[in-house]
N, C-alpha and C positions, 0 to 999 in steps of 0.2 A: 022139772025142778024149778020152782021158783026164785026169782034171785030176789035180794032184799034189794030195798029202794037207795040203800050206801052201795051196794056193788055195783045197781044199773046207772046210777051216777057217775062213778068212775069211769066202768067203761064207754058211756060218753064223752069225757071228758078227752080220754086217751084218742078218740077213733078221731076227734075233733083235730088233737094236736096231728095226727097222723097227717088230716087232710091239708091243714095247713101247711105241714112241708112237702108237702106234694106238688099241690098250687102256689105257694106262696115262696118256693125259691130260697126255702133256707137251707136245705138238703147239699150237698157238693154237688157239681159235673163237671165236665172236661170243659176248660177252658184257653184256647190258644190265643197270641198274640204276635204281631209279625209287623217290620217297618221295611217301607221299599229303601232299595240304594238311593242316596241323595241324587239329585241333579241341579245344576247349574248354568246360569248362561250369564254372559258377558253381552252390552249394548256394541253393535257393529263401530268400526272404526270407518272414519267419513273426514279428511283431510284435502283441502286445496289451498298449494304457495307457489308462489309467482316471483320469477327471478325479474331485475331490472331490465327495463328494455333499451338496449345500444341502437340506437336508429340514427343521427344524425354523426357528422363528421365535417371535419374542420377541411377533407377536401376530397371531392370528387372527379373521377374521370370517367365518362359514360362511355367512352370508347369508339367516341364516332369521332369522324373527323377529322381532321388536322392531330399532330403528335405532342402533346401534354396535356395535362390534367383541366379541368374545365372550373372550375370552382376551386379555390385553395388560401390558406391564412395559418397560422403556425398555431392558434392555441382555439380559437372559440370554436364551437361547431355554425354550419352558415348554413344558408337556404338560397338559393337564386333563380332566376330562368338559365333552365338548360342543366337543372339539377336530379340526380333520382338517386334517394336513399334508402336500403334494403335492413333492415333488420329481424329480429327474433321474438317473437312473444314464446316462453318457456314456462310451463307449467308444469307442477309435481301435485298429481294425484294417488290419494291412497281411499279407495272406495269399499268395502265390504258389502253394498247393497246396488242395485243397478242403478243408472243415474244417465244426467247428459251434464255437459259441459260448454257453456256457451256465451258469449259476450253479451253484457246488459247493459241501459243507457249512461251507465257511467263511462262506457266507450265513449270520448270526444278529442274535441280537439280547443285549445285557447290559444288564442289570438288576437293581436291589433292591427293586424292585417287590413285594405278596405276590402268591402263585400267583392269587390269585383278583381280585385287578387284573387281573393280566396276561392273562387269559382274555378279559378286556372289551377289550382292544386289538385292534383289526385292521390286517393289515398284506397289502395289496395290492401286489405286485410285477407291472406292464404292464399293458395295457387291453384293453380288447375289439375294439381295430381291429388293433392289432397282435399280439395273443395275451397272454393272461394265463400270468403263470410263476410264479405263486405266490400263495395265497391263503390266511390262515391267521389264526393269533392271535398276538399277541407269548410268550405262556407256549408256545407249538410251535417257535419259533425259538428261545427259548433254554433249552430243553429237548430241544436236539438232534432234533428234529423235519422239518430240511433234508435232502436227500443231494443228489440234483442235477436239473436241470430246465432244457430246454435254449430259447435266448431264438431264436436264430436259425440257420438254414446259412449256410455261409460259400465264396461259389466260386470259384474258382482264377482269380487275376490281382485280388485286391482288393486294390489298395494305396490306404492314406488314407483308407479307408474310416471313417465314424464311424455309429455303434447308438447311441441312445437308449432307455430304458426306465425309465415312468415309476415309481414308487414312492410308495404313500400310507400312511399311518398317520393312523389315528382311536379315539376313546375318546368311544361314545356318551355324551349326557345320563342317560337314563336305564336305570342297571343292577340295579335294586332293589338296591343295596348302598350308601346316602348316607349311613349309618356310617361304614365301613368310609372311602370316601373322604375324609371332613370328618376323618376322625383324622389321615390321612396329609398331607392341606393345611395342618390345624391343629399336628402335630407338624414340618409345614417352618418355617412361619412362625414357635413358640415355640423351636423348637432341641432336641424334649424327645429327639431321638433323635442319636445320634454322627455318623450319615451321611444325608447327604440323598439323598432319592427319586429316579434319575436312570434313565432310558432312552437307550439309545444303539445304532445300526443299523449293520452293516456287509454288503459287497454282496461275494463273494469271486467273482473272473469267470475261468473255466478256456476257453483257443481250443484244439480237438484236434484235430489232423490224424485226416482219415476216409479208408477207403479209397471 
């Protein structure tokens, strides 16, 4: 049977349209879609504060000796030969990542001290049950003498943590220099000099994240 040249056109037409929704994606299918549970994170918490440090005292008794106190005065804190003062460096650490904890050159000491006083002070930072972090003379600390020295590790999930480290300064009795000192007590007490004699310690505490 022959088909006339209008039907075999149609059915071109039509087998055309056919192929086009076949290939060409205009037909329906199954199509799904899906979103995961959210997630979330928070940046770790990483905190270090430093309570003041009580070191010096208006009077000492080292407990050697003869019976009373060796160094004493009602209101200033004082420094002498034959003196040793103990105090606290207290630290409150909150770390969430591992870390150390440790004194950097802002650790010093200021004074008008001469160089050769300050030779005769020592200055003990920690002990021996906990680790010693510093051991030296007052003329080494403020003479840039510090860079850093580290007190503890610190490990990942420490919150509220607090470090203690203890701090001593002393100025033996005897320095074969009882000149030299008697001038500088004698020049506080007459006024013969513009500025008085003073020591002063500070503790500078760095937390750094470690890998």
């Amino acid at each position: 049977m022959k088909m006339t040249r209008k039907r075999v056109a149609t059915t071109a037409a039509i087998a055309a349209l056919l192929t086009a929704g076949v290939f060409g994606g205009t037909y329906a299918k199954y199509i799904l879609q899906v979103d995961t549970k959210e997630d979330s994170a928070r940046v770790a918490k990483f905190y270090l504060g430093a309570s003041e440090l009580d070191l010096f005292a208006n009077t000492y008794d080292n407990g050697d000796g003869e019976a009373g106190v060796d160094v004493a005065t009602v209101i200033d804190n004082l420094i002498a030969p034959n003196f040793e003062a103990t105090g606290t460096l207290t630290f409150d650490v909150t770390s969430e990542v591992k870390a150390t904890l440790g004194l950097d050159n802002r650790t010093k000491v200021e004074t008008n001290l001469p160089d050769d006083v300050q030779e005769d002070l020592k200055v003990v930072i920690g002990d021996t049950s906990t680790g010693i972090v510093y051991s030296g003379t007052v003329y080494d600390l403020s003479h840039g003498g510090f860079s850093f020295a580290k007190i503890k590790d610190i490990s990942a999930h420490t919150v509220g943590g607090t470090i203690t480290v203890s701090v001593t300064v002393s100025w033996a009795l005897e320095n074969g220099k009882d000149e030299l000192e008697t001038n500088l007590a004698n020049a506080q007490a007459t006024g013969d000099f513009e500025k008085e004699f003073t020591l002063s310690l500070v503790a500078g505490a760095v937390l750094t994240q470690v890998n």
